[in-house]
N, C-alpha and C positions, 0 to 999 in steps of 0.2 A: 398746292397752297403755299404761298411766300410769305418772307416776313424779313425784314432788313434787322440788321445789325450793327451794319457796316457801309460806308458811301460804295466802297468799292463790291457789294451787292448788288450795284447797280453798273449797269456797263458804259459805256460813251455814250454807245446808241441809244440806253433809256433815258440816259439825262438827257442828252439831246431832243428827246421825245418827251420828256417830264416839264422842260424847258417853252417847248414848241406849244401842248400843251395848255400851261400857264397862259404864255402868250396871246393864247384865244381865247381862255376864261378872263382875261381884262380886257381884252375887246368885246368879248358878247356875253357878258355874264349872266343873261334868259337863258342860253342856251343848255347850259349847264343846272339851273337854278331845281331841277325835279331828277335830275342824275344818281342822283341815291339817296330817292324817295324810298322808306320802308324799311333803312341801312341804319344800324345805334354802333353809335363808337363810344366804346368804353376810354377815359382818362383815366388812367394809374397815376400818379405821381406822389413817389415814396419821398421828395425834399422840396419843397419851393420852387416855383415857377411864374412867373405872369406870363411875356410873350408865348412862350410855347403851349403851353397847355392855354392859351385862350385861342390861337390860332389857330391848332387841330379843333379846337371846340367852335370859332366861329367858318373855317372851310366847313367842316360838315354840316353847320346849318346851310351856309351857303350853298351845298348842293342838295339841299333837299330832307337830310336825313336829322336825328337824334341825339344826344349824346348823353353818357350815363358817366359821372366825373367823381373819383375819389382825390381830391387836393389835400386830406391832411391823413396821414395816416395812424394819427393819435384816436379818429372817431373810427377804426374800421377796427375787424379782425387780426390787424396784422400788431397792435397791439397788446394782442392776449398771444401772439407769438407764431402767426401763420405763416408760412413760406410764402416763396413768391411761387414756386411753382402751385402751389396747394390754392393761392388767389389767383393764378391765371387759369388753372383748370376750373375753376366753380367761374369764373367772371367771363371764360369763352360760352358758358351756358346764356350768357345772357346779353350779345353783343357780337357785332361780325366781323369788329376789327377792333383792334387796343392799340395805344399809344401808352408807353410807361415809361416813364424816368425814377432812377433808384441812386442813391448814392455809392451804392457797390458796383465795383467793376466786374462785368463779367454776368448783371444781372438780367440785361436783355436775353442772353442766350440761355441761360436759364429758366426764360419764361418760354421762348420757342420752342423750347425741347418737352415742353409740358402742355403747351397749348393746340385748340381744335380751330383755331381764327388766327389770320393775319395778326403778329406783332411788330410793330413800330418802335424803335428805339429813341424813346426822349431823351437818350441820356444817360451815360452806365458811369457814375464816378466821372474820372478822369482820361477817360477808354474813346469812347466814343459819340458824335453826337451826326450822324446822317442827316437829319433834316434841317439842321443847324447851315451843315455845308450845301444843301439845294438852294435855301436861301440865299446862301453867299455868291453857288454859283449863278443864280439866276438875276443877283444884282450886278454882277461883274459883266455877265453877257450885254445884258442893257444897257449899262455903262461903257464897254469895249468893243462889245460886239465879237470879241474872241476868247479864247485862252491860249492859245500857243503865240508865244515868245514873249509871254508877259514876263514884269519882275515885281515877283511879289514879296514884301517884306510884313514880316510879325512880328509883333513887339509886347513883353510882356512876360508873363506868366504862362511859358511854352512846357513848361515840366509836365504840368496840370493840366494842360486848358483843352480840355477833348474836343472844341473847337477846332482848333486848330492842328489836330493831329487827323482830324479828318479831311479837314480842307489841304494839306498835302496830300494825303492820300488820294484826290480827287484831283487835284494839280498836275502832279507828279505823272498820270498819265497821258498828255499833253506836250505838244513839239516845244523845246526849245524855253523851257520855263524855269527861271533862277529863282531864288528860293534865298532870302536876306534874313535869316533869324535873329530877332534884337532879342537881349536878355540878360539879366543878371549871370556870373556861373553857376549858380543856386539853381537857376531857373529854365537851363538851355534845353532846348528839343531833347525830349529820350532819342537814345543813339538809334534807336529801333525802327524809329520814323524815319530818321534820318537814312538811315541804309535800307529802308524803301522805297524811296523817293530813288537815292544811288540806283537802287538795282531795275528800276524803269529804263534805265536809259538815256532818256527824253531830259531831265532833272540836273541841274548843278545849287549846291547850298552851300551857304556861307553862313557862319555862325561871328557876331560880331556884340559889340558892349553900347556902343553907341548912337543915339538915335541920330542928334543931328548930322553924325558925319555921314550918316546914309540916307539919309529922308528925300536929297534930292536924286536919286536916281532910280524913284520905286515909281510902277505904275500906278501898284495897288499897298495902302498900309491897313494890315489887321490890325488894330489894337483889342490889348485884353486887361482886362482887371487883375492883379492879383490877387487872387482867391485865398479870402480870408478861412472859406469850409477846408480848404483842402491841407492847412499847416496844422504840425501837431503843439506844435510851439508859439502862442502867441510872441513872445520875446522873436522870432525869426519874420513873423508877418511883420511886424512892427520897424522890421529894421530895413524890410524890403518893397514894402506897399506905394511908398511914391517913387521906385526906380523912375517910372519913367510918367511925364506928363506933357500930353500933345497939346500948345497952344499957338496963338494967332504969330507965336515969334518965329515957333517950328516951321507951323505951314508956310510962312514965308519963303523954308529953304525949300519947298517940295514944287514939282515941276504942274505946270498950268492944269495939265490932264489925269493928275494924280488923282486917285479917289481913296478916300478914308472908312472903313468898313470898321465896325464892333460886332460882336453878341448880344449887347450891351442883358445884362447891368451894367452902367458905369457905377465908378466911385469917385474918383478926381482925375482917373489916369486922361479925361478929354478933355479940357475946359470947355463951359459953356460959351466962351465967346467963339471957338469955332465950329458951330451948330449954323451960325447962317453963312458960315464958308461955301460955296457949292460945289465941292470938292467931296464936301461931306455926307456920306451917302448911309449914315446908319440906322436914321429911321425911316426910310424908303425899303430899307433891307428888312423892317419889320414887316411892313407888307406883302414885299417879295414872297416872305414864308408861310404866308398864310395859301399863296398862289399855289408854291411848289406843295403844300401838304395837302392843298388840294388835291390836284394832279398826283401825286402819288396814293393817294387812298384811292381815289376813284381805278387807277391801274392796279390795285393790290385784289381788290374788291372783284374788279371784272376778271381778274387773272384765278381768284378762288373759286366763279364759278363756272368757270368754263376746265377749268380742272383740281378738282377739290382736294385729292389727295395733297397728304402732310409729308413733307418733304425737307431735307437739313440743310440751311446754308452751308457749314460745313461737312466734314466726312467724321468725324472721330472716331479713335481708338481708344478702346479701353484704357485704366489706368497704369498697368505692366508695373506697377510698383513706383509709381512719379509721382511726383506732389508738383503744386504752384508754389512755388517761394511769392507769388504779393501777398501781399498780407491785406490790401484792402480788394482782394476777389470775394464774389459771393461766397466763394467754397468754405472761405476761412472762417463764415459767420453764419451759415445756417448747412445744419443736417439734414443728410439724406438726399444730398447731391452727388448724384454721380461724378467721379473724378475721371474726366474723359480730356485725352490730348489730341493733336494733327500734328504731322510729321512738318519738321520748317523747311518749308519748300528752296532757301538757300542754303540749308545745315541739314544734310539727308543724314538719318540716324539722330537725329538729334529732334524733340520733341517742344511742342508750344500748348499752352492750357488752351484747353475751346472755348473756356468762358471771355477768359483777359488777352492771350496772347502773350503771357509775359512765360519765359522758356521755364521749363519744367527743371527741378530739381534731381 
């Protein structure tokens, strides 16, 4: 039994196959329509969501099955103070596969370690968001028809935006793919992404301030919001939330075949007037995701029962005396978590948290 994390939980080949997939659930969607018939998927979502928690909810109608959906966690259990592992052990009683978004990093891996059903990562803080980046890649393939030797540039809110720390990680393994990071210095790619991407290979990344001097030589522009949840300081949102804003003056510098991709929520970072650009590809990318979470539940699903045994994305090791310095890991806010690391596969001797990935103390 699987349960993602991480994009890179998945390999080329299953994207490629998650992709392929998709593909054919938007050309024969009967076909698919009784596919997991008799299948309930649980929604967790420990902070706000529309797109994603409605798109896992409306794929598994789409294939036939159920859904059992917790969207506020002020009406549940987890307000008298329950763990998340303590709510994925009692919610895998009653459901074959979970989707959960939490605001703490490190909170997905937390629930797989406790769980008897496939978990799905909606979304862990600032860490990671996997089926964020299916969507992305499955609007980029449509649109390009590839990924290697694209140049893809991000703009925004790179500290924070788990979007986008997934979608290199997903990139990064790909020929020949440059990597344009726009952003405040407040705001730039953690170094850690960065020299993942490095240690591919395949990867060259530029870290830069400016939108328009770079806009015309990107295939593909992420834009992201900056995330008012994730500043401890309104006084620093404030001073930083309109860096940067894509409109009909920008698009002008960007090249014919360029495409414009969000997560969206927006806030202003897009203007509405370039919404009928057709360059613009961000609410098509909402649909995208409803395709790929299809495709990956339906593969999660048939992968649990043909071999049902619980099995670890990662290996870890005990805690040998190490702490997580983040401070927003789940470890740092609820008891009776195991404090387990994995060895950093570029730093031998040197140890990373199982839950965040942020290197151990």
């Amino acid at each position: 039994m699987r349960s993602i994390v991480d994009i890179t939980d998945l390999s080329k080949e299953e994207i490629q196959e998650l992709i392929d997939t998709a593909l054919d659930m938007i050309e024969h969607p009967a076909k698919y329509a009784r596919a997991c018939e008799g299948k309930k998927l649980a929604t967790l979502f420990f902070e706000p969501s529309t797109r994603t928690r409605m798109s896992f909810e409306a794929a598994m109608y789409e294939l036939g099955g159920h859904v059992l959906t917790m969207s506020d966690p002020a009406t549940s259990s987890v307000s008298k103070g329950e763990t998340v592992g303590d709510t994925v052990r009692v919610v895998s009683n009653y459901a074959d596969i979970i989707a959960m978004r939490h605001p703490k990093e490190g909170a997905a891996y937390a629930a797989i370690r406790k769980s008897t059903v496939p978990v799905i990562n909606a979304g862990d803080g600032g860490h990671c968001h996997p089926t964020q980046t299916t969507a992305d890649l499955l609007t980029i393939y449509r649109e390009k028809g590839r990924f290697d030797g694209l140049t893809v540039g991000m703009c925004g809110d790179l500290k924070n935006g788990r979007t986008v720390h997934s979608l290199v990680n997903a990139l990064a393994r790909y020929d020949n793919v440059k990597f344009v990071f726009i952003s405040p210095e407040e705001l730039r790619m953690p170094r850690y992404v960065i020299e993942n991407a490095l240690a591919s290979g395949n990867a060259v990344c530029e870290e830069v301030s400016s939108l328009e001097d770079n806009i015309g030589k990107l295939d593909i522009l992420y834009m992201t919001r900056i995330q008012r949840e994730r500043f401890d300081s309104p006084e620093e949102y404030e001073r930083l939330k309109d860096s940067y804003v894509l409109d009909a003056r920008k698009m002008a510098l960007a090249k014919p075949d360029c495409r414009v991709l969000h997560p969206l929520p927006r806030v202003n970072e897009i203007s509405v007037e370039v919404d009928d650009d057709p360059r613009a590809v961000y609410f098509e990318q909402t649909r995208n995701g409803k395709y790929m979470r299809m495709a990956l539940m339906l593969k999660l699903l048939e992968e649990a029962r043909k071999d049902p045994a619980k099995w670890e994305t990662h290996s870890p090791a005990a805690a040998k005396d190490l702490k997580c310095r983040n401070p927003r890991c789940i470890c740092a806010f609820e008891n009776g978590i195991e404090h387990v690391f994995t060895e950093d596969p570029k730093n031998p001797g040197h140890f990373l948290c199982a839950y965040c990935e942020t290197p151990a103390e």
